[in-house]
N, C-alpha and C positions, 0 to 999 in steps of 0.2 A: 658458601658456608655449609649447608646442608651435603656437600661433597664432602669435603673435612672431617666433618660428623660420623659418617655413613666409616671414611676411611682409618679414622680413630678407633671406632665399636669393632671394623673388620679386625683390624694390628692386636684389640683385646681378646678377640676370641680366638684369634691364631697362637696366641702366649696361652690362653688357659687350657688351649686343646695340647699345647707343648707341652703343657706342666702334666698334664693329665695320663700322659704319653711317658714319663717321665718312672712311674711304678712299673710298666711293662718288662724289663729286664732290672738284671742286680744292680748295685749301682758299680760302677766303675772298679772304684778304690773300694773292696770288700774285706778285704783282711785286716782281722782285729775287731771289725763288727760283732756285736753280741746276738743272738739267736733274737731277741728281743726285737731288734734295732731292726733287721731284716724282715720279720713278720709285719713289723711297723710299716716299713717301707713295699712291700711284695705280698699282704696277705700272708693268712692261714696258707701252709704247703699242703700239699694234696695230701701229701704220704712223706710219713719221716720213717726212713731205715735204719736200725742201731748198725754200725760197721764195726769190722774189730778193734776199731781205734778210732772212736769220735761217732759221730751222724752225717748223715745226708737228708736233707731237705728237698722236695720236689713239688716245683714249680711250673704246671703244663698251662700253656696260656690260649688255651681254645673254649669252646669249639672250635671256632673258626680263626685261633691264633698258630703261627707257624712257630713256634718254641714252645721247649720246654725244658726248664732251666733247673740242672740240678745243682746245691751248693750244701759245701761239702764243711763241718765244723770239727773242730778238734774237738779232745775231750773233756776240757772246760766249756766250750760252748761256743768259742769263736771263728769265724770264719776263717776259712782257708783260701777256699776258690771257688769259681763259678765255672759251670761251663753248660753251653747248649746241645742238647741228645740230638736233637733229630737234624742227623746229618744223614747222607750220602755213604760215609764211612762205617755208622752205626747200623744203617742196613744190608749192608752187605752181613754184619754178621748174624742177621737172622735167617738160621737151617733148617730143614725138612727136620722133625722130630722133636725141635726144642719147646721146652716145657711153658707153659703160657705163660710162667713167674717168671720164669728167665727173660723172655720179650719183656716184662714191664718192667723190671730190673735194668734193662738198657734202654730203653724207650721212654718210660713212664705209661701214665693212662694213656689210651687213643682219644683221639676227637671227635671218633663216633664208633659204636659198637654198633651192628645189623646180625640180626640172626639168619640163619640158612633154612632154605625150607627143607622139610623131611627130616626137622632132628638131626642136621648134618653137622655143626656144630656152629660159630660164630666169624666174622670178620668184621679184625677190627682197622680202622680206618686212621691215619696219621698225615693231618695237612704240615706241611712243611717248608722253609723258602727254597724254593727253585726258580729257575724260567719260563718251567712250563705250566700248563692247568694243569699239575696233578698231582698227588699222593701217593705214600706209599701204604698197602694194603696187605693185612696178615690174614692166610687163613688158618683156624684151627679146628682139630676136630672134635668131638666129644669127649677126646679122656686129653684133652685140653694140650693139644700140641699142634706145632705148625703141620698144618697140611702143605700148603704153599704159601708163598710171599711173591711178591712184584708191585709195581707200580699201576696205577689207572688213574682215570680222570673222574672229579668228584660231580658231582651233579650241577654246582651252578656253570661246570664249562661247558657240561653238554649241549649241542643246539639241534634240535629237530629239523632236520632235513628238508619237512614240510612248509617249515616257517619262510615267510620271504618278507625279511626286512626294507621299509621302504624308507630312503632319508628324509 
């Protein structure tokens, strides 16, 4: 009985952790949704952009989440589409020079900002789904433009060398 029990309470917390799991991205069937419906559903958006025709809504779901979801409403208010930034695709097109708005206009926020030493400007940090431990990493300089961009590994993948894990 007490087995039963134990496996009843598990099967509830695995449904409430679904459900819970559940606000993380837009929902499926988005078009026709009201701006209302979606904040309902996904939270305050980080940043709303007025577009030439409608809004965009933006949805980064970090720190430590791998999306960030922008969705996109016509000019009454309802949705259009959704779709996920932080691709593979989307970083390639971040170049040497471009403006630090432009980055966050394709990107959104990062999932972590770090300043440089010597006033050298900032990098910002984008966790993302991949295969690997790692992110993709903008640098910019002071009059707020990419220096360089590439990818690295973020700190929980790092492992000290000195470390000798024993099972």
């Amino acid at each position: 009985m007490q087995r039963r029990l134990s496996l009843w309470h598990g099967s509830w917390l695995l449904l409430a952790l679904l459900a819970g799991c559940s606000s993380y991205a837009p929902p499926e069937v988005l078009t026709g949704l009201s701006r209302e419906a979606l904040v309902a559903r996904l939270g305050a958006p980080d940043m709303e952009r007025q577009l030439d025709v409608g809004t965009r809504l933006e949805f980064p779901r970090g720190p430590r989440g791998h999306h960030t979801w922008f969705v996109y409403l016509d000019a009454a208010g309802q949705a259009l589409r959704a779709e996920q930034v932080l691709t593979e695709q989307n970083f390639s097109r971040v170049t040497v020079g471009m403006p630090q708005d432009a980055v966050r206009q394709l990107l959104g926020r990062p999932s972590e900002v770090q300043g440089l030493g010597r006033s050298r400007g900032e990098v910002w940090s984008y966790r993302y789904e991949n295969h690997f431990c790692q992110w993709f990493q903008i640098e910019l300089t002071l009059e707020q433009q990419v220096r360089s961009a590439g990818y690295g590994q973020p700190p929980e993948c790092m492992h000290d060398s000195q470390e000798i894990i024993v099972p």
